[in-house]
C-alpha positions in Angstrom: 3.9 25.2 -39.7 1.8 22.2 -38.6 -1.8 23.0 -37.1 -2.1 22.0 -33.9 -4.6 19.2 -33.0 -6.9 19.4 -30.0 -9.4 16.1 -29.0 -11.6 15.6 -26.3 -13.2 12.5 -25.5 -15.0 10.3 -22.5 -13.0 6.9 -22.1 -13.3 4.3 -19.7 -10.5 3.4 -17.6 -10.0 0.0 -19.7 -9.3 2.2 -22.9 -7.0 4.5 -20.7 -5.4 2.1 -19.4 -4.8 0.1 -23.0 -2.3 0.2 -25.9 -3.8 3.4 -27.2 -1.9 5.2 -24.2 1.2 5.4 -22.8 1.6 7.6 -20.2 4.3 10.0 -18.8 4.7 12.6 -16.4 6.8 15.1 -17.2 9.9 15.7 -14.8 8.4 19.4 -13.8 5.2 18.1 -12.6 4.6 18.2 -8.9 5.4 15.4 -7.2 2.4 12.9 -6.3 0.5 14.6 -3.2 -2.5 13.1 -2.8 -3.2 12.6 0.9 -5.1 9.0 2.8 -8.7 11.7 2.9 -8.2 12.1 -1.2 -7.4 8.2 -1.8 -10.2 7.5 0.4 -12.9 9.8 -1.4 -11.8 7.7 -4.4 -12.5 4.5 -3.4 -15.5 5.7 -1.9 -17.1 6.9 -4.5 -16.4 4.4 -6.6 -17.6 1.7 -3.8 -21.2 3.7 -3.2 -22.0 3.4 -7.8 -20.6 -0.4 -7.8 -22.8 -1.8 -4.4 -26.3 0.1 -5.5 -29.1 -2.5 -5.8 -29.0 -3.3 -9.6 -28.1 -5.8 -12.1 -24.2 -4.7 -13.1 -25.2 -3.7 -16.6 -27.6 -1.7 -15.4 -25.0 0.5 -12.9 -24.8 3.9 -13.6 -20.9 5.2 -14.4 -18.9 7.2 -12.6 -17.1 10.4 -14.0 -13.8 10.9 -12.8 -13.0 14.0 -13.9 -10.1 15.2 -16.8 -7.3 14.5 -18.1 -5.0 16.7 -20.0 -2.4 15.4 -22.2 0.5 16.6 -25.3 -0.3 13.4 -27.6 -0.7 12.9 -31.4 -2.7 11.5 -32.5 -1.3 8.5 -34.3 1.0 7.6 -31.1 0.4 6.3 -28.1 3.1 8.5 -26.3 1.2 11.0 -23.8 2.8 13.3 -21.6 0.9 14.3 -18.8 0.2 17.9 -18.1 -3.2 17.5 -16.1 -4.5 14.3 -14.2 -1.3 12.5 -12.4 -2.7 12.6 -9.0 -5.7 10.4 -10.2 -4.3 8.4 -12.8 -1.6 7.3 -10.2 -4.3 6.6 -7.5 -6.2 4.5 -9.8 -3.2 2.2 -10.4 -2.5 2.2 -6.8 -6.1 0.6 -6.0 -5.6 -1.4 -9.1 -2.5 -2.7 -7.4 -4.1 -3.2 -3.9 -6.9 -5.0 -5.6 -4.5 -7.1 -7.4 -3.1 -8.0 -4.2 -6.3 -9.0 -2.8 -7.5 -11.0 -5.6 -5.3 -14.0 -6.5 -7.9 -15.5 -8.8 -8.2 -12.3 -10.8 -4.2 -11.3 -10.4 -3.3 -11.8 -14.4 -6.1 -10.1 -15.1 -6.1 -6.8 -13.2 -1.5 -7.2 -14.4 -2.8 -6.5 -17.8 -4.6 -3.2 -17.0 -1.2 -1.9 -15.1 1.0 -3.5 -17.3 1.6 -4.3 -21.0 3.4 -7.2 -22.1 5.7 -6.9 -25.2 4.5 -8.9 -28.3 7.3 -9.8 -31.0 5.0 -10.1 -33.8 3.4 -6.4 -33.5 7.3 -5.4 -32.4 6.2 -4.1 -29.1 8.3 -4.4 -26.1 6.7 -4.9 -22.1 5.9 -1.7 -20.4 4.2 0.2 -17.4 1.1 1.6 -18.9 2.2 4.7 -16.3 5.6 6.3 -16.2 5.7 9.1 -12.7 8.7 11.1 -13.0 12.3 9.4 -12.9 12.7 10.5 -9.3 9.6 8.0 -8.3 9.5 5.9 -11.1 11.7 3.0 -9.6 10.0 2.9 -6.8 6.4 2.5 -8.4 7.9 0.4 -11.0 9.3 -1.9 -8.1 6.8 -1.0 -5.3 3.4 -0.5 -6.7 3.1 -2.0 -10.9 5.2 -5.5 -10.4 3.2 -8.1 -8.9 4.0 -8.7 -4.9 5.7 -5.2 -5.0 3.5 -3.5 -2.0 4.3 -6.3 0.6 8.3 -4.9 0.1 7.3 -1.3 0.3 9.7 0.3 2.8 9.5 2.2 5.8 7.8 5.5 5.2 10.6 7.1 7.2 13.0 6.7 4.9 11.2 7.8 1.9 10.7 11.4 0.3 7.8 12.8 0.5 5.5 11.6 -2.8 7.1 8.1 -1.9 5.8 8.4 1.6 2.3 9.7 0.0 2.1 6.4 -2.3 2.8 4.0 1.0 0.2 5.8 2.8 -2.4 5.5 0.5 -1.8 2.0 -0.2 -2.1 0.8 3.1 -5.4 3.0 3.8 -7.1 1.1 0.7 -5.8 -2.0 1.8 -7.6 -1.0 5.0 -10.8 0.3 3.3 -10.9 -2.7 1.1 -11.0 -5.8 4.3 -13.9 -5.0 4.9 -15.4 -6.1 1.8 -16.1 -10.1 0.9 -14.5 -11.4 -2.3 -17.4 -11.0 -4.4 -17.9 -7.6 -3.3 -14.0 -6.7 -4.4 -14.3 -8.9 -7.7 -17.5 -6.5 -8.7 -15.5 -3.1 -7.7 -12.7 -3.9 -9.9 -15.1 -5.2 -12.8 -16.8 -1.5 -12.3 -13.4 0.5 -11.5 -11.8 -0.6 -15.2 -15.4 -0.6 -17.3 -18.2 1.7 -15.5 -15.4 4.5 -14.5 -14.9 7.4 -17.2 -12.0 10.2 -17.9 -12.5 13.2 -20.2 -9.6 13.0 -22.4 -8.1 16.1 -23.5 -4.9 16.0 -25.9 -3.5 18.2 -28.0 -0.1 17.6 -30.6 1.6 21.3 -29.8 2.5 21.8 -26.2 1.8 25.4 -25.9 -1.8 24.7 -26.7 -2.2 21.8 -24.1 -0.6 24.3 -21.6 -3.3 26.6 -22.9 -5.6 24.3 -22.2 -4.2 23.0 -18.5 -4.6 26.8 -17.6 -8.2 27.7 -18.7 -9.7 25.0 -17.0 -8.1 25.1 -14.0 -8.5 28.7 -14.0 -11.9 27.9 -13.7 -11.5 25.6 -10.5 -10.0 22.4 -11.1 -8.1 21.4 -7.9 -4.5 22.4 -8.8 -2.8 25.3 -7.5 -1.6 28.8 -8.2 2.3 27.3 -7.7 1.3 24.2 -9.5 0.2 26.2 -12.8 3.0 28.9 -12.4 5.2 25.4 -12.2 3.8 24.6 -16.0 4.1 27.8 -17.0 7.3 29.0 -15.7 9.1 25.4 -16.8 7.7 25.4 -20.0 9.3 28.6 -20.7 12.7 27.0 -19.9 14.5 25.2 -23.3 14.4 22.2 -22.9 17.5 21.3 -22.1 18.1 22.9 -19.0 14.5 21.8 -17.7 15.5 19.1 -16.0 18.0 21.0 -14.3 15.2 23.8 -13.3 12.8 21.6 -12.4 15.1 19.8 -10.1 15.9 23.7 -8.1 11.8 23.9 -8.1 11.2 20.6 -6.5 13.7 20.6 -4.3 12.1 23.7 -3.3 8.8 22.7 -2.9 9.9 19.1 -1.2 12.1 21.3 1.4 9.0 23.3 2.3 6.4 20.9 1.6 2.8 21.5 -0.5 0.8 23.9 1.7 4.0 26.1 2.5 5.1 26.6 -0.3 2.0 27.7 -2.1 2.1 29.9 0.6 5.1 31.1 -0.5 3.7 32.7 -3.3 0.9 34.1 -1.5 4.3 36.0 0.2 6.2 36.5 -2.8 2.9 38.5 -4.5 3.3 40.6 -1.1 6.7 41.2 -1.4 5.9 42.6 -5.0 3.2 44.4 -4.8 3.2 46.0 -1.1 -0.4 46.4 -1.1 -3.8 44.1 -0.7 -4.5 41.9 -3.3 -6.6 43.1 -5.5 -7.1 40.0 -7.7 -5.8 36.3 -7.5 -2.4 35.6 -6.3 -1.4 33.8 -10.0 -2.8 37.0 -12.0 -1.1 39.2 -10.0 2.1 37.4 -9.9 2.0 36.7 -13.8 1.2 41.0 -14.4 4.1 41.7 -11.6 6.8 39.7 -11.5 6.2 38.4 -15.3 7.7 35.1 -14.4 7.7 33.5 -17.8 10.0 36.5 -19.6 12.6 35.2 -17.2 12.0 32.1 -16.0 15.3 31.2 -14.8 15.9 34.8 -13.1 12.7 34.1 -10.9 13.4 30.4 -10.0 17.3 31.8 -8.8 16.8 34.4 -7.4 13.1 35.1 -6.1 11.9 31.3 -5.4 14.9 30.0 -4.3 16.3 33.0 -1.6 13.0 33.7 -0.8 12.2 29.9 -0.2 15.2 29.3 2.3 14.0 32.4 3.8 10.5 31.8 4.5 12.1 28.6 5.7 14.0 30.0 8.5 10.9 32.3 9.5 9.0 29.1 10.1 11.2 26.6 11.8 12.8 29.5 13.9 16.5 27.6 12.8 18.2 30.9 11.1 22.0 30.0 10.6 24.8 32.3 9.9 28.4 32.3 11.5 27.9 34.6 14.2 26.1 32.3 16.9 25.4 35.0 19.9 23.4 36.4 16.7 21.8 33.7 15.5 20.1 32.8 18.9 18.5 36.7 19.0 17.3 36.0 15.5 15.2 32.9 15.9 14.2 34.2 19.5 12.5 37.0 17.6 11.4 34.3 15.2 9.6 32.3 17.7 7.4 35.6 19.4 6.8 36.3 15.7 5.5 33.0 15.1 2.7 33.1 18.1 1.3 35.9 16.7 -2.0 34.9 15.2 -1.5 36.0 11.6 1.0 36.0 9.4 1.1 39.3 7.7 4.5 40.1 9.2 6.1 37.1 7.3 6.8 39.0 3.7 8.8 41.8 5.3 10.9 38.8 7.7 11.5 37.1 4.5 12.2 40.2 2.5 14.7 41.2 4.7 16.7 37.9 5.9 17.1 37.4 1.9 18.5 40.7 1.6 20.5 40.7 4.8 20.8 37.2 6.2 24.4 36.3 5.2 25.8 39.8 5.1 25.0 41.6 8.4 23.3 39.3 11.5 23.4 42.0 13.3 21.0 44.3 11.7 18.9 41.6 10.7 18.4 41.2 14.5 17.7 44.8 15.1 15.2 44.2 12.8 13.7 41.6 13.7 13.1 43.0 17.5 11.6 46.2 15.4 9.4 44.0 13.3 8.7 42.2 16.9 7.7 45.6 18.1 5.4 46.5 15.6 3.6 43.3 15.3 2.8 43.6 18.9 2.0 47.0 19.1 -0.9 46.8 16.0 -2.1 43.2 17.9 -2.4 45.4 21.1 -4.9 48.3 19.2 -6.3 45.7 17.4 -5.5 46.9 13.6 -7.4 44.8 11.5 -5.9 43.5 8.0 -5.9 46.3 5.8 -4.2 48.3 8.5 -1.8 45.5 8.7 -1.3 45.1 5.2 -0.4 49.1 4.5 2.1 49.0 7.6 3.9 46.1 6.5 3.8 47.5 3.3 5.4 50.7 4.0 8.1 48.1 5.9 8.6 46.3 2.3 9.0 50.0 0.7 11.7 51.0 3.3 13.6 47.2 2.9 13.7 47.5 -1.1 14.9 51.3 -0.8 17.4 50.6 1.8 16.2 53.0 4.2 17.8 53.2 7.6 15.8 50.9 10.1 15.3 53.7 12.8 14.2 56.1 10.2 10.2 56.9 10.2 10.3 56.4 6.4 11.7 52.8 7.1 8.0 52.1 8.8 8.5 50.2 11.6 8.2 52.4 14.0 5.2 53.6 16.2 4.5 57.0 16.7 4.4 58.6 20.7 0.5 58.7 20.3 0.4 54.9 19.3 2.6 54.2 22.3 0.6 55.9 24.6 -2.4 54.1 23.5 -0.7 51.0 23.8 0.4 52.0 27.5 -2.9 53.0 28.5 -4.5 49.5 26.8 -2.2 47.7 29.0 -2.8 49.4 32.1 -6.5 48.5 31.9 -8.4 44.9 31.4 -6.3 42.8 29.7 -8.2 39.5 30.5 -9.6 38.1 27.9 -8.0 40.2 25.1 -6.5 38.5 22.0 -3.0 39.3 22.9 -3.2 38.6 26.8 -1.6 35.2 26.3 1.3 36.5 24.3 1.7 39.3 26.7 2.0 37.2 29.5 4.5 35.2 27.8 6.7 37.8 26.9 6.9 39.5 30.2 7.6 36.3 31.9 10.6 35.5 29.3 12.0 39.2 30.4 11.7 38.4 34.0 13.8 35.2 33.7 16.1 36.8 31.5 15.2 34.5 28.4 16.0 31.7 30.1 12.5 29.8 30.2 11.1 27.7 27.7 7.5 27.0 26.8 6.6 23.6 25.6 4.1 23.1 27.7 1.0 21.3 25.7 -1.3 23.4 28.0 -0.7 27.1 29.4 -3.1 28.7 30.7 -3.8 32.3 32.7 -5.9 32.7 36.6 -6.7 34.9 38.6 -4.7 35.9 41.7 -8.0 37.4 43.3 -10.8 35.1 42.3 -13.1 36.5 39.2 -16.0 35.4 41.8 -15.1 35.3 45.0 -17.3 33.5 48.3 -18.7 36.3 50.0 -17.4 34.4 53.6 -14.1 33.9 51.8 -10.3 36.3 52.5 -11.2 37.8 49.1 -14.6 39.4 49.7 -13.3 41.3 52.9 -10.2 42.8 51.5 -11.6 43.8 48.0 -14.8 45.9 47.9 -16.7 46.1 44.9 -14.9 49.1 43.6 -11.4 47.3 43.5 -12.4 43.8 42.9 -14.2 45.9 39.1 -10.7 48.2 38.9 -8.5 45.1 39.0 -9.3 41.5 38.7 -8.8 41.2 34.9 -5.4 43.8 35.2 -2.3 42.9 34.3 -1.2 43.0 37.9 -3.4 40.0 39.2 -2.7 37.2 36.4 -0.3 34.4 36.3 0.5 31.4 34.1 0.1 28.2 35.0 1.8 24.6 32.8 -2.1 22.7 33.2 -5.9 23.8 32.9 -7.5 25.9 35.3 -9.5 24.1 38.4 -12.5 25.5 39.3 -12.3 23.8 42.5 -9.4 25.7 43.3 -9.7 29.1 41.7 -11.6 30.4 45.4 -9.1 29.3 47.9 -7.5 31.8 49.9 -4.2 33.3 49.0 -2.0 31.1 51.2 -3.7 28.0 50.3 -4.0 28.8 46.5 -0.6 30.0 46.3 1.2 26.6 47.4 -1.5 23.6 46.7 -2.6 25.4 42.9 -0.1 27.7 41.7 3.1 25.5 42.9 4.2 21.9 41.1 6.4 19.8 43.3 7.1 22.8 45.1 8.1 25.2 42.6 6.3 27.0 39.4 7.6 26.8 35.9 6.9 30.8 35.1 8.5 33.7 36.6 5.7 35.9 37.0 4.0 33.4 39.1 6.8 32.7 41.1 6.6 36.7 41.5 3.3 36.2 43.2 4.1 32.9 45.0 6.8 35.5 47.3 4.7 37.6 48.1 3.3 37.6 51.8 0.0 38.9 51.1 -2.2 40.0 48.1 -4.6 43.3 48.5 -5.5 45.9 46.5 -2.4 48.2 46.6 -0.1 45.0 46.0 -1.9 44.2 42.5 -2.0 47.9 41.5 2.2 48.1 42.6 2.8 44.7 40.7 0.2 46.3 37.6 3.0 49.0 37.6 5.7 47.5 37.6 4.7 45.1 34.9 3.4 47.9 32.6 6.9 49.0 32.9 8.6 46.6 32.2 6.5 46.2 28.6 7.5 50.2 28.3 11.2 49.0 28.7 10.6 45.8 25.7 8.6 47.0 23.0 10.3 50.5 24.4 6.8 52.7 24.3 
């Protein structure tokens, strides 16, 4: 059994970018993902070490960070398994660079790209091969000369194509500002005065090894993008391509910051409790992803994936329609709650459920609805979250009946009347005031209004400071203007921000010039108020009644 090798060195970008490497990433690595800030921070850096005020020798270097890579020694042949992101941005300001320096265009050509000699046997070749699903496109876009200037439309590209257009034109944009002399010394210090630590290794387990210590230890890749190595690498290698396709598929579907979230879901789905340590550990202890690599890419990623999908873009689909439309109502309340600890049971159960019964899945939904609301109304904090939903995951994986108290989504008679009696008081100004008004005003127009408004705000019927010569101050003493401004009974919603100028007019006036559009008002409960002949006292505390009941006929308290 041959000994695996492991070097690490410092090397300038000229002797990365030379005959001694050639570079590929593997077809399970993430797709490219750096964004314009990231590109940007590059070439700034590098800009603020090549323009200080001293002779060029005499510049200090910049460190770039690491690279790790499965290479022997002898061959030039590395595989990528840490440092894409930044070895693809460096040829992607090479490029740009080339583009704005015609004098120096054959020059900078040789750092991206190797001609073939006959007499050594060598044949031409990008110093940098992405994966074959972008490697056209650099090859064509990016490393041949006069490729950027027939980039395409970002609109029709995928995602890491999308990434490389964008960052290319920021450059370009970062880079007019400089003269020619100024660009001619930044390229002179990006190739010579810029430095990778080079990590290879000949055995691939022991570069993976490698890839996972350090960025165990805070490199800037993430829990899916290590569990991507990992879990891929366990894979023969044959059917890697085919598993690394499913993965990034995935992953493009969702896109980055999703679906590492996903995991962060997929851990609670597991585990049913807090975390008690980092989302990878616990996911490698738990779900032991590597023992069955293909098991959890089929059927955990995957299901749970499309899942989480639907919970976010509110689109569930199945064949029953009159179904489908409760589903992804329930979807969107969920979705404007301000946390997202409900998602792993919504995910949990559409996998299990989705295609085989709608119809529970919506009863379930309005339960989880229910819930969510009722522990944002008495203000449970996260733990208290965490163990409800919990219990909820518990009752989903054992198949419990939904109604059932085992099941856990429901609230018990004393939460309910603490929920009641929170809503009878001061709601102004509460967390969940604006999704309370919201909901009621759906249930008085039947579902029937929408709420795309870019601004929606709440005011006050009665004035929260009235004139003391104004309507207000002689029919509410001090008693019942303290009782019931901020009640539930004097708010409404209105589609634009609040005007202090007209906050104090008297009912008639403020009823038709500021709570009225053209005539009309977009929300039902303010239409409510905009019928009414008169507002006093006993008309708020009636209208507070008869809107805490209708929350006792929703959420069913």
């Amino acid at each position: 059994m041959t000994k695996a090798t492991i070097h690490g060195s410092e090397q300038p970008i000229v002797k990365i970018f030379s005959s001694d490497y050639s570079f590929t990433i593997p077809n399970y690595q993430r797709p490219y993902s750096w964004s314009v800030d990231q590109a940007g921070q590059l070439l700034d850096d590098l800009a603020f070490f090549a323009f200080q005020e001293y002779e060029y020798d005499d510049l200090k270097p910049y460190f770039l960070g690491s690279v790790v890579l499965i290479k022997d020694e002898n061959n030039p042949s590395a595989q990528v398994v840490d440092g894409q992101q930044r070895l693809t941005t460096l040829t992607l300001l090479l490029a740009v660079l080339r583009e704005l320096l015609p004098s120096l265009k054959s020059y900078i050509t040789e750092v991206i790209y190797e001609k073939g000699n006959p007499v050594k046997g060598t044949k031409d070749r990008f110093r940098l091969q992405l994966r074959d699903r972008d490697q056209d496109f650099f090859n064509k876009y990016v490393q041949q000369e006069g490729g950027l200037a027939k980039i395409p439309e970002e609109a029709s590209l995928p995602d890491s194509q999308a990434n490389i257009r964008r960052n290319a034109n920021h450059l370009k944009g970062m880079l007019a500002k400089y003269t020619s002399e100024q660009l001619e010394l930044l390229v002179k210090y990006a190739v010579q005065k810029t430095y990778l630590v080079v990590v290879s290794s000949s055995d691939e387990e022991s570069a993976y090894r490698i890839f996972s210590v350090l960025n165990d230890r805070g490199l800037q890749l993430s829990h899916s993008d290590i569990l991507k190595a990992e879990i891929i690498g366990a894979i023969s290698r044959s059917e890697q391509d085919i598993y690394t396709k499913k993965w990034e598929d995935i992953e493009q579907e969702l896109g980055i910051e999703k679906f590492k979230e996903l995991f962060v879901h997929i851990r609670m789905i597991s585990r049913k409790v807090k975390a008690r340590d980092s989302i990878l550990k616990e996911i490698r202890e738990n779900l032991k992803p590597k023992d069955h690599p293909k098991e959890f890419i089929d059927q955990i990623l995957i299901p749970y994936g499309n899942a989480f999908q639907d919970v976010k873009d509110k689109m569930f689909e199945s064949v029953s329609e009159e179904n489908n439309k409760v589903i992804n109502q329930y979807l969107i309340w969920l979705n404007r709650f301000d946390n997202d600890d409900w998602i792993p049971p919504a995910i949990s159960f559409l996998t299990k459920w989705g295609q085989k019964d709608t119809a529970k899945v919506a009863e379930f939904l309005k339960g989880l609805e229910r819930l969510a609301f009722g522990l944002y109304v008495m203000g449970i904090g996260i733990n208290g979250r965490i163990e409800r939903y919990g219990k909820v995951l518990s009752g989903i994986e054992n198949e419990k009946e939904i109604i059932s108290a085992d099941f856990g989504l429901t609230l018990t008679k004393e939460e309910c009347d603490q929920i009641v009696n929170i809503l009878s008081g001061d709601i102004y100004g509460q967390k969940f005031d604006n999704y309370l008004l919201l909901r009621l005003d759906s249930f008085l127009s039947h579902g029937e209004a929408t709420y795309n408004y870019p601004i929606i705000s709440i005011e006050h019927v009665l004035p929260q400071t009235p004139e003391k010569d104004s309507q207000w101050a002689s029919n509410f003493d001090d008693m019942a203007r303290k009782e019931l401004t901020h009640c539930l009974g004097n708010l409404v919603l209105l589609s634009r921000r609040k005007n202090s100028a007209s906050q104090n007019y008297d009912f008639d006036i403020k009823k038709t010039r500021y709570f009225m559009k053209d005539g009309v008002s977009p929300f039902a409960l303010t239409t409510d108020v905009i019928n009414r002949p008169s507002w006093t006292p006993d008309v708020i505390r009636d209208r507070r009644n008869q809107l805490v009941g209708n929350c006792k006929t929703i959420w069913m308290l």
